[in-house]
N, C-alpha and C positions, 0 to 999 in steps of 0.2 A: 522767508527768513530774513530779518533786516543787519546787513554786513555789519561785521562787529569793528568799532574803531576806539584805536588806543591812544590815550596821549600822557606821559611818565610829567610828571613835573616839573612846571619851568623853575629855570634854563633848563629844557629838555635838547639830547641830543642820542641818536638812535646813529649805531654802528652795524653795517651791515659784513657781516662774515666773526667768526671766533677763532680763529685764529692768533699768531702771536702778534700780529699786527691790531685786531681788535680786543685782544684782552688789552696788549700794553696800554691803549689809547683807554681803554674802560676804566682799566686801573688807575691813569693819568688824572681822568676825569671823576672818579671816583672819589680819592682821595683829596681833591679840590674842591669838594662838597655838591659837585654837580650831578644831574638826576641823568641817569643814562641806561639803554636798555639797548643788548646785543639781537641779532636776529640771524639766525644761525641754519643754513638749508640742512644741515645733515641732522642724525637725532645722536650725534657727538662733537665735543669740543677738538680743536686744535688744527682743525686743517689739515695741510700740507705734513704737519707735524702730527704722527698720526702713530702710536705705539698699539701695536696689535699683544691682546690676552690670549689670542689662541688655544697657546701652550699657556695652561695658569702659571708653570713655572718656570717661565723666560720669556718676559718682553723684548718684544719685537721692533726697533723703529721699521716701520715701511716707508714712511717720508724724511724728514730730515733725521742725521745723524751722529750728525759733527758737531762737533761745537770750536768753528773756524778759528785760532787764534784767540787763546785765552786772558791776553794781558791786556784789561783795558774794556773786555768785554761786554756788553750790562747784562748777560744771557749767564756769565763765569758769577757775576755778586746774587742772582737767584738762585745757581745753584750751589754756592757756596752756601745762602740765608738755609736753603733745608737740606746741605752733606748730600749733594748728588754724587754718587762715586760714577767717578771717569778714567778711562784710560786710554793713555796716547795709541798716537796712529803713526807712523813714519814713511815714506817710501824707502827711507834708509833701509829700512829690512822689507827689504824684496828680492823676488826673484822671478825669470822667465823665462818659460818652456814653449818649443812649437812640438808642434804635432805629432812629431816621433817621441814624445820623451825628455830631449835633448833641451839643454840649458843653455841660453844666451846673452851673452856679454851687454846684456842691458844698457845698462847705466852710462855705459860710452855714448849706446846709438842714442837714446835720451838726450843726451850734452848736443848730440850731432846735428839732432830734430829740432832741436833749441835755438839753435847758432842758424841753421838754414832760416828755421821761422823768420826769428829776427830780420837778415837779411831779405827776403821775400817780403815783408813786411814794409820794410826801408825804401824798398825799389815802388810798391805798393806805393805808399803816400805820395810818392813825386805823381801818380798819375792824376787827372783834372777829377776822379769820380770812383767812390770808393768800389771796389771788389772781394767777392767771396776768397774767404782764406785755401780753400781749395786752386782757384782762378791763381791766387797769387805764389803759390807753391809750385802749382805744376808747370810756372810759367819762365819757373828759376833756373838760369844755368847748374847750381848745384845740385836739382832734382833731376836734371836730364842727364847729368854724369853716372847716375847710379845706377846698381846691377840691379838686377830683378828681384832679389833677395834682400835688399837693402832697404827698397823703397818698401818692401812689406811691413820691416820692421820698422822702418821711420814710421809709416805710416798706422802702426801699433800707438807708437809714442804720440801722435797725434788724437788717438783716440781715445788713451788711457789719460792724458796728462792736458786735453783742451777739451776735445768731445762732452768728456766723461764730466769735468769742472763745468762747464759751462751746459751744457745741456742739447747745446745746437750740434748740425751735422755740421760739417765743412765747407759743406754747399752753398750754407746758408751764412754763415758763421762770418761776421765782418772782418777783412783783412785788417783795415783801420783801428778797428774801436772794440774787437770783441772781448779783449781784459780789462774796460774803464771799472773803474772801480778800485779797493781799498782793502789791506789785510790787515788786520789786527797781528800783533807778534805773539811769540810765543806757544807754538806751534797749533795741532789739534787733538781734538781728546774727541771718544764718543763715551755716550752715558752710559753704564755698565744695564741701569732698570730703563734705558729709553728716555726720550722728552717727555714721558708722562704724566711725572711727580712733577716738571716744573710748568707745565700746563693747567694741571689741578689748583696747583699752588697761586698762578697766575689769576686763576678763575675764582677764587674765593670773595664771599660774598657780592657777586655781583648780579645783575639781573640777564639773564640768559635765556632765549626765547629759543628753544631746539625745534627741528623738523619744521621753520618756514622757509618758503622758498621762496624770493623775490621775483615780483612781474614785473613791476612797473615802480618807478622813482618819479614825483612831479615835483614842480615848483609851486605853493601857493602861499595866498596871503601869509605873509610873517614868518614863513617855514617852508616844511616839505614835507609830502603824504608820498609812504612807501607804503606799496600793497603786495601783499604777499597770498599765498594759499591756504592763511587759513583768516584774513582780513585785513585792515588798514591800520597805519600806525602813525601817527602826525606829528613832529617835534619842530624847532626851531633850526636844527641842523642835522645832517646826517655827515658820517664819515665811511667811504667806501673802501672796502679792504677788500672786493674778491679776486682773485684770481685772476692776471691776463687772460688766460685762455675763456676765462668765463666772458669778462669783457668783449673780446674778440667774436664772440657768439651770438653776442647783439641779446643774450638775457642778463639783468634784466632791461626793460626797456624803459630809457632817459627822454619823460616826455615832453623837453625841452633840449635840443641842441648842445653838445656841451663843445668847451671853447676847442676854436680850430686847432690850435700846438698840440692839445690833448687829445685829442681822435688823432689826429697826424703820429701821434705817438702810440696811439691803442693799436693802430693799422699798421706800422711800422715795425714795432717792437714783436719779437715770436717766443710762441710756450714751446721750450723746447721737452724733452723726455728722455727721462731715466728711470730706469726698474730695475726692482731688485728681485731674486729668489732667493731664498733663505732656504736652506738644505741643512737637517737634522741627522745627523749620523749616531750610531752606537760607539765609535771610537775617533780618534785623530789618525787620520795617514798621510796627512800633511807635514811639511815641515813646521812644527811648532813653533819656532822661535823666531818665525818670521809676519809681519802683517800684511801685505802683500804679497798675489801670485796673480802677476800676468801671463797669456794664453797668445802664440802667435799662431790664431786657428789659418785652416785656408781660406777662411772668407773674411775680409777685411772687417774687423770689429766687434765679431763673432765672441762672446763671454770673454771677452777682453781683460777684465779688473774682475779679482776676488780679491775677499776680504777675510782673512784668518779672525772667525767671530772668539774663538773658544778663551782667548784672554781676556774678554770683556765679560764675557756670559758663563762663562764656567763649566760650557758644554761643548762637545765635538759639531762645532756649527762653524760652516760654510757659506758666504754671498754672495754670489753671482752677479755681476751687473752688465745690462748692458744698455747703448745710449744713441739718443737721435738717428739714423735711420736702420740701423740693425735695432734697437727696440721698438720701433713703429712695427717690423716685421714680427718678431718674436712675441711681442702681443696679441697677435691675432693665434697665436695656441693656443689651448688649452692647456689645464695645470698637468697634466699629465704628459703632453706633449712637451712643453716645457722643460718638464723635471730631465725627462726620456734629452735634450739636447742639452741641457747643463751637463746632465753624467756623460756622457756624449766627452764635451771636450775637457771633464777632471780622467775620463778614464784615457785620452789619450796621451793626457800630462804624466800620470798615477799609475799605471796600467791598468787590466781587465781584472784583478785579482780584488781593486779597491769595492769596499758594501756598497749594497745600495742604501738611500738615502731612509729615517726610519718615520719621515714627513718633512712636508716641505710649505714655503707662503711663499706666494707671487702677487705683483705689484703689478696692475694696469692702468697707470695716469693718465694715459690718455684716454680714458672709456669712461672716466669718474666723471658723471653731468658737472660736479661741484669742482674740479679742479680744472678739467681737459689740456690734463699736460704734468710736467712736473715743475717747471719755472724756467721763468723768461731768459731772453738771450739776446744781444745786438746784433739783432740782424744787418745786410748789407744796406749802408744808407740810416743806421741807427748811431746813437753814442747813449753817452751819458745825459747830453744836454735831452736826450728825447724823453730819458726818465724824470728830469727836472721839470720836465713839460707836464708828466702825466702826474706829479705832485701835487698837492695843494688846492688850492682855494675853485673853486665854480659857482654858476649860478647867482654872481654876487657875495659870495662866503659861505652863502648856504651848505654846499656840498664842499666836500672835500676828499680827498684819494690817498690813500697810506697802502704799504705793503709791499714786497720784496721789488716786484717790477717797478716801483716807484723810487725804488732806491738809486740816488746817483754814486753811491760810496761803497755801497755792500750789497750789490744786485745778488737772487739767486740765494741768499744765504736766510738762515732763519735769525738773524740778530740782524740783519736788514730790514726785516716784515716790522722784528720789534722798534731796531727806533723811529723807522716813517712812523708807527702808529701815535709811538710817544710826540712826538713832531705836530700831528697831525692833531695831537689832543690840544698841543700847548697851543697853535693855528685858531683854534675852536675855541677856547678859553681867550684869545687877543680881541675879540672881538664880539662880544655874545649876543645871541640870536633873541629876541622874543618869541614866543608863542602866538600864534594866530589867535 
């Protein structure tokens, strides 16, 4: 059977991953009258950003959920163009219980875990070589002051308010550089229907190749020939959008070298992990009127962050989250197992009296071939300059790299993914490729 090979019309440029980083850049290039065609491993659009039908009647986001800071957004003018209803999130309304029941003066230890950082942090950069934000906490006179009961609940605060944000453990997690990056103001909102409508919406008339999966990326005459599993694709330029962690995995394979800064940055740079369970009740026994409930379980970061769904969704709905090395654990159960240790630490917050759950969705990023993770993080020995690195231009121009790990401004976030990709179009457009 002789391999089938495709080539879209010059100026041709083929994006690999659909995501919001490969629609934005498709849309970019699109609307600039240029020939362009996605190539998409899963047999769905959007990535990371990923709203589950389960329940017909209530979307689910599994991956991104936020919509970071609304003022200034370009993620806030798409979902304003088709009325996404959104509704804020605050930590202002919160609240947190350990394990008896009992309610704890949060918000102070919060301020306390803040001010310590800071300073661990300060002491940190004097040293000649950057260290883990763990390294640099425990290594602080104010952390050795505290009672045993303290350090748990700093240490709460540490994984609800950095962990959870940023995706990495602590261990890992650079004391220097692990907030580089940039927030839009005006607080956050999540979508009431999910990222799914502005996904779809993202994706309209464009050319979208589902269910290939990338081997191999080359360089040749005039271009570059991607081969995938179900054959070859050859355009003038390609823009890469997958996944740190996919990168990191050495698929697909670059059969030419790419530049030193940028492998120094693939290796450097870590997919960290966040999961969610979404838990389906017949009523509310929460406190309603709050969006958050943190958990000071007995094991350090154990269902740490929920998220009161039922103002967004209109149903008695429950999230559980947990992040970088209690999710690494918690992944390896089963949905049932799972479910069995969510209720676990609502029934010790709630008591024994609260329903059981009436279904439930659980998230394993780091098991997805297409993601292996949930998004990147500055590890120790990373910045922002390393994301600057894995940006841009390869091969000559030929290649080029968009997408949230690339971001030096808005790492981690899904209006990150989008402007690297728009970035990454306008990159493609300075300069255009011929066709072999």
């Amino acid at each position: 059977m002789t391999e089938r090979i495709t080539a879209v019309k010059a100026p041709a440029i083929l994006i690999l991953g659909a995501g919001l980083a490969g629609l934005g850049a498709a849309q970019h290039l699109a609307q600039a009258g240029v020939g362009v065609t996605l190539i998409e491993a899963r047999d769905r659009i959007g990535g990371r950003s990923w709203t589950s039908h389960l329940w017909p009647d209530l979307p689910l986001d599994m991956g991104a959920s936020w919509l970071h800071g609304i003022t200034g957004n370009p993620l806030t003018a798409i979902a304003d163009a088709i009325g996404a209803a959104r509704t804020p999130t605050t930590y202002a309304k919160s609240v947190t219980y350990d394990e008896t029941g009992g309610r704890i003066g949060y918000p102070a230890m919060v301020r306390q875990a803040m001010a310590l950082i800071k300073a661990a942090r300060k002491r940190a950069r004097t040293l000649p070589q950057d260290i883990s934000l763990q390294q640099a906490v425990e290594a602080s006179p104010e952390w050795a002051g505290l009672a045993a009961r303290d350090r748990r609940i700093l240490r709460l605060a540490i994984n609800t308010r950095i962990e959870h944000e940023y995706s990495g453990d602590w261990s890992r997690l650079s004391a220097w550089n692990f907030d580089d990056g940039g927030d839009f103001p005006g607080g956050d909102v999540v979508f009431n229907r999910g990222y799914g409508p502005l996904v779809d919406h993202m994706a309209r008339g464009l050319d979208i190749r589902l269910g290939e999966v990338v081997q191999a990326v080359a360089p040749v005459q005039g271009g570059v020939l991607v081969t995938t599993n179900r054959g070859r694709h050859q355009a003038g330029r390609v823009i890469v959008t997958l996944p740190l962690g996919v990168l990191k995995s050495g698929q697909p394979r670059f059969a030419s070298p790419l530049g030193q800064a940028r492998q120094q940055a693939i290796d450097g740079l870590e997919m960290g992990l966040l999961n969610k369970c979404w838990l389906r009740f017949d009523r509310v026994f929460w406190p309603a009127d709050l969006d958050w409930i943190d958990y000071l379980a007995p094991e350090p970061g154990l269902w740490g962050d929920w998220l009161n769904a039922a103002p967004s969704t209109g149903q008695p709905v429950l999230v559980g989250f947990n992040a970088a090395a209690m999710a690494e654990r918690i992944e390896g159960l089963d949905d049932r197992a799972t479910t069995a240790s969510a209720m676990q630490a609502l029934r010790a917050m709630f008591g024994t009296a609260i329903p059981d759950p009436v279904a439930s969705q659980i998230t394993r990023w780091r098991q997805d071939p297409f993601a292996r993770g949930a998004y990147s993080f500055n590890a120790v020995g990373t910045s922002a300059q390393s994301r600057r690195a894995l940006f841009g231009p390869d091969w000559a121009g030929r290649l080029l790299f968009a997408g949230e790990a690339t971001s030096h401004d808005h790492p981690g976030t899904a209006h990150g993914a989008l402007i690297t990709g728009i970035a990454a179009a306008v990159a493609a457009l300075a300069q255009p490729a011929t066709m072999p």
